[in-house]
C-alpha positions in Angstrom: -53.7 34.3 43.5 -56.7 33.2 41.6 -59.0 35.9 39.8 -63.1 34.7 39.9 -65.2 35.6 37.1 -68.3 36.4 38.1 -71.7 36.8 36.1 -75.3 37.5 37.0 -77.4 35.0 35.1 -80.7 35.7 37.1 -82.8 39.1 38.0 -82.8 40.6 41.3 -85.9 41.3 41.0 -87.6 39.8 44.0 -84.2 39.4 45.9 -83.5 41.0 49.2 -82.3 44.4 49.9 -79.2 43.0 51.3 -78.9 41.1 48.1 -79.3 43.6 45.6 -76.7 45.5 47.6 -74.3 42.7 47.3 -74.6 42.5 43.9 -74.2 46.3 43.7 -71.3 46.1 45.1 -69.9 43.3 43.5 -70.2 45.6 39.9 -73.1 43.8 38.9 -75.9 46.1 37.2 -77.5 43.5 35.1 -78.5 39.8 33.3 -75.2 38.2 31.9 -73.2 41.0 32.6 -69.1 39.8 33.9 -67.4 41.2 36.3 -63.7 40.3 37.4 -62.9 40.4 41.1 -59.4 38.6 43.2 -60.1 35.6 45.0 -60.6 36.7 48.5 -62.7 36.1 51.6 -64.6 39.2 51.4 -65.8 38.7 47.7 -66.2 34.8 48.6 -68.5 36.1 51.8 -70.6 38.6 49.0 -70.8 35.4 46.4 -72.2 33.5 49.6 -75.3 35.5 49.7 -76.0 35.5 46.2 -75.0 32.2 44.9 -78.6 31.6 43.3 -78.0 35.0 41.4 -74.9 34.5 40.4 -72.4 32.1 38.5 -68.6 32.0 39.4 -65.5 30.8 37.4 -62.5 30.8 38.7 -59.2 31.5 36.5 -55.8 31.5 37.1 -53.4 34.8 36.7 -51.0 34.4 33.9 -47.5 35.5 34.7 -47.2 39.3 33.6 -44.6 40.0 31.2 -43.0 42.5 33.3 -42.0 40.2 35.8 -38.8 39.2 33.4 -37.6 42.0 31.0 -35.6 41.2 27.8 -32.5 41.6 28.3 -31.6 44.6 26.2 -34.1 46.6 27.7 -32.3 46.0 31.1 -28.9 47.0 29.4 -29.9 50.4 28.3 -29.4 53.1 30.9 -32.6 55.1 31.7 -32.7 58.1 30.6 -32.5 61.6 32.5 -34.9 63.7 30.1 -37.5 64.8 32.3 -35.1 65.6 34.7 -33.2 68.1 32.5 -37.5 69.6 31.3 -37.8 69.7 35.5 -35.0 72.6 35.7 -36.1 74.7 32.5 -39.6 74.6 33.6 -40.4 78.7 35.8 -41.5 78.4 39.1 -45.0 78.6 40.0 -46.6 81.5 41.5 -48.0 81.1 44.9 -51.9 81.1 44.8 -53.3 84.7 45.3 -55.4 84.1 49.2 -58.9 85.3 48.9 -59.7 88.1 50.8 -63.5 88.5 53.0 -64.6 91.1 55.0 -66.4 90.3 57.8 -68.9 92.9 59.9 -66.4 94.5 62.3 -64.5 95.9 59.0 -67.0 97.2 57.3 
């Protein structure tokens, strides 16, 4: 999925109340300041309203690295060490209940 870049190049000073709210919500506080958002129909819906505030780029979403681990990393067995820091670890103490009085006890 595509990522939009999106950057307020004009004030909202003068712009609606459901405008500045848009733009609130989209992250954006101020001139030339760049927010990153997914490409959905909700943010596309926001961007609708404020198009004449706002300037949009759209970029595509690199592969992440994670999605194919070397190969010797897959190899190595993981290890059990906080496992073994679980069991030496005391128990907790249950939390002391705070006691009130109400009228009738006093």
């Amino acid at each position: 999925m595509a990522t939009l870049k999106i950057t307020q190049i004009k004030s909202r000073i003068g712009a609606t109340a459901k405008q500045r709210k848009n733009l609130e919500a989209l992250g954006l506080h101020r001139i030339h300041q760049s927010v990153q958002h997914s490409d959905s129909a909700i943010i596309k819906g926001m961007l609708e309203r404020v198009s004449h505030l706002v300037e949009v780029k759209v970029e595509e979403e690199k592969a992440s690295k994670k999605a194919a681990p070397k190969a010797a990393e897959a190899a190595e067995p993981a290890e059990t060490a906080p496992a073994a820091d679980a069991e030496k670890a005391p128990a907790r103490k249950p939390a002391a209940k705070k006691v009130t009085k109400t009228k009738k006890e006093e």
